[in-house]
C-alpha positions, 0 to 999 in steps of 0.5 A: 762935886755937883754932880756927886751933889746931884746924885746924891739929892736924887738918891736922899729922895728915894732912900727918905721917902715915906716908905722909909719913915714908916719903916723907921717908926714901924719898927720902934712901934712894933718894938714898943708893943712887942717888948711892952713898952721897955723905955716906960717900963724900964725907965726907973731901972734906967736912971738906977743901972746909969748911975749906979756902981756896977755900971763902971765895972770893967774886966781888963782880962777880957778886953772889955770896958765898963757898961758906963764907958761903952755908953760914954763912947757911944754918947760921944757919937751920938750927942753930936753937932746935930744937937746944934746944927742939926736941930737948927736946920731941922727947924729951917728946912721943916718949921717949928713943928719938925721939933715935934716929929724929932721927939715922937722918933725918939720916943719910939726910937727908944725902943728900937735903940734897946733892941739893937743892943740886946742883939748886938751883946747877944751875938757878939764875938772876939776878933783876932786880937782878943777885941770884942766885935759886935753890931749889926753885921755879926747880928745879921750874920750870926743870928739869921742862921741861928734863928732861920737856919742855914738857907739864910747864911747868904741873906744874912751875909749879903745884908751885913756886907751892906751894913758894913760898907754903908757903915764905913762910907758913913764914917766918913760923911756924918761920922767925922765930915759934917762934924768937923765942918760945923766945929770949924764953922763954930771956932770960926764964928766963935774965934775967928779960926781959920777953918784950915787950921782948925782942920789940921787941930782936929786930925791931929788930935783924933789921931793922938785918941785913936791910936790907942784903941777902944781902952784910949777912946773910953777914958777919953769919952768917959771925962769929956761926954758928961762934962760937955753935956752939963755945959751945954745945958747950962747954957742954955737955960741961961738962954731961956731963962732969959725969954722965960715968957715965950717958952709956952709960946714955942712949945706951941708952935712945936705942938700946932705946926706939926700938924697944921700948915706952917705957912700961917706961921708970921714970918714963916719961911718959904717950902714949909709944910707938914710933911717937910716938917715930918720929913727933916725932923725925922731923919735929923732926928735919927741923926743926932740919936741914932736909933735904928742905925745900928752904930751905937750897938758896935761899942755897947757890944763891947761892955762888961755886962752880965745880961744883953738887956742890962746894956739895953737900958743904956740905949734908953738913957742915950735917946732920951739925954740926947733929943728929950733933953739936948735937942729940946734945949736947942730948939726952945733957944731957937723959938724962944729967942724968934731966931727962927722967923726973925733970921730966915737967911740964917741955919745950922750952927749959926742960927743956933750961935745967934739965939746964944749970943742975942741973949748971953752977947759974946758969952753965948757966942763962947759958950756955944762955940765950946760946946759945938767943938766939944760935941764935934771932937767926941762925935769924931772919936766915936765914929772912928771905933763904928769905922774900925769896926766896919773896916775889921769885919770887911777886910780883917785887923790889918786894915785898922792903920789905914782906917785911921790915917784915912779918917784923919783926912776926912777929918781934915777934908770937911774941917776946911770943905769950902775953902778946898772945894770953892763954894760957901760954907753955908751951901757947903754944910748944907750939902754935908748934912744932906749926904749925912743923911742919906748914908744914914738911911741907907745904913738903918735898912739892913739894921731894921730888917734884922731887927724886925726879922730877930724881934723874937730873940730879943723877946725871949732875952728881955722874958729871960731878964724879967724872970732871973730878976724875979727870982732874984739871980739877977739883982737891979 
């Protein structure tokens, strides 16, 4: 395992370097003035479409499931521990200011989240069981030829293949590993779970959802996403309601530390500096919201809607629920409580279990440790349908019963990692969310480049959509 540690602390260098950030924020910087700004434009239209009735409109016939269902199941992905812990370990790797870094990607991140789902439901098609299958490969793959010609076919291929298999190991690493490690982490801390047991709870769970499908996993995601994301954040504001007089202090300091060397911070933490803080808020940034991955494209492909860009809206909430809101949450816990600088041997979810239990008491410890399986076991659910997908382009629809017992393993794996593999849990997570992110970066490269390479397409459809509401053939 230290060796595979090694390569892959060499290989995260490389696949986060700068070059990678500024393809990421290019890109959503590129989409935001190519496409006039959708999440400022159409940020009205968003809260409307949401939370409106033909956003739970499904067709049983065409196997597709509801605009709301398919942006439940991909919340449940993306509202995942890395609201908790990996905001958390953001802030201890990067300082304050890393918070900063996290909410400027998810700005732009919007945008990009927008575009890869009008790709997705443009290019979509049905697999040999009559399931809807869409996402980056099918994008790459379909589009490139459609738009470039048929010189592209082996470019377009080449690129989905990669995505694809990127797509399948990631599953494996941030999809279901780092998310039940922090789960078992958190019932430990919480109930003094044994990581073991909990390990064998989850796999058998995740089973019992994903045996039945896309239809099992939205009724699912659709109850418990919206339900986890009120109690979260009540329980946070009780956090904060609690420190009421330091928020402006940390907002502060996420604002001054993003630019200014951390370092005067008191009590700052040794290897702080703006471009670690620039660095790890961006890369975790992308792991909680997952714009530019790609990932969440797979289920939104598969929703009951009548324009791509009309699912596009969904993508716009998801960002902004998840890091302008959720993150926000955990990272103003951390700064208000002075968890950060006064625990500096703390990180992850237990920084996070501190800042709720310091003020809440065994409360804060409940609550969070709620919230952290919750998080968890949806993320979980989620991954598994980007998995199948992954798996089902790869190697057909017969593979879909091996992908399934092999993500309860991996389930089981990273549940009970450090008891298996030896070492302690915190240098264990540690190393989970570092693969994370490196899996995630070597997913978002062939996703960015068929972004950047079909803009035009995703111009011409949201002109499309702006012209038939206009005229009235499309209703908001």
């Amino acid at each position: 395992m230290e060796t595979v540690y090694k390569v892959n602390d060499w290989l995260n260098e490389i696949v986060w370097g700068p070059w990678m950030l500024v393809l990421l924020g290019g890109t959503g910087i590129y989409l935001t003035v190519l496409l006039g700004a959708p999440q400022l434009r159409y940020f009205g239209m968003v809260w409307k479409e949401v939370f409106g009735k033909r956003a739970h409109a499904a067709h049983a016939e065409s196997k597709s499931i509801s605009s709301f269902a398919a942006m439940a199941t991909a919340m449940a992905a993306t509202v995942g521990t890395g609201n908790i812990a990996g905001v958390a370990t953001a802030l201890h790797l990067g300082g304050p200011g890393a918070m900063f870094w996290m909410l400027v990607a998810a700005f732009f991140g919007m945008a990009t989240k927008f575009g890869e789902i009008v790709l997705a439901v443009n290019f979509r098609e049905k697999d040999k069981h009559g399931d809807w299958r869409g996402g980056t490969m099918y994008m790459l793959e379909k589009g490139l030829v459609q738009e470039k010609g048929e010189s592209w076919r082996p470019v377009g291929k080449g690129l989905a293949v990669l995505f694809a298999i990127f797509a399948f190991c990631s599953s494996f690493g941030g999809g279901s590993s780092v998310q039940a490690n922090s789960t078992a982490e958190g019932l430990k801390l919480g109930f003094n779970i044994d990581p073991v047991y909990s390990g064998i709870i989850m796999a058998v769970l995740v089973g019992l959802v994903i045996i039945g499908g896309l239809n099992s996993l939205s009724i699912v995601t659709t109850y418990i996403v919206p339900f986890m994301a009120v109690f979260y954040i009540v329980g946070a504001i009780a956090v904060l309601a609690f420190h009421a007089n330091l928020l402006l202090g940390a907002v502060v300091e996420v604002v001054t530390y993003a630019f200014k060397n951390p370092m005067a911070l008191p009590g700052a933490i040794a290897g702080w500096s703006v471009r670690v803080a620039v660095t790890k808020g961006m890369s975790r940034g992308v792991f909680s919201n997952e714009a530019g991955l790609g990932s969440a494209p797979m289920v939104h492909a598969t929703a009951n809607v009548d324009h791509p860009v009309r699912q596009g809206l969904y993508g716009i909430f998801e960002v902004f629920v998840d890091t302008f809101i959720i993150c926000s949450m955990t990272a103003l816990v951390v700064l208000g409580t002075d968890s950060l600088t006064g625990h500096p041997e703390l990180t992850g979810a237990q920084l996070t279990l501190f800042a709720f239990e310091s003020v809440l008491g065994s409360a804060g410890k409940y609550i969070l440790s709620i919230a952290l399986a919750l998080f968890a076991f949806t993320t979980i659910l989620g991954w598994y349908w980007y998995a199948e997908t992954a798996v089902v382009y790869l190697f057909g629809v017969w593979f879909k019963p091996i992908m399934k017992l092999l993500f309860m393993a991996m389930v089981f794996i990273g549940s009970a990692g450090s008891e298996i593999f030896g070492g302690s849990t915190n240098e264990f997570l540690s190393h989970l969310w570092d693969m994370g992110d490196t899996l995630n970066g070597l997913m978002a490269i062939p996703n960015l480049i068929g972004l950047l390479l079909l803009s035009g397409v995703i111009r011409r459809l949201v002109k499309d959509f702006d012209a038939k509401r206009k005229s009235g053939e499309l209703t908001v």
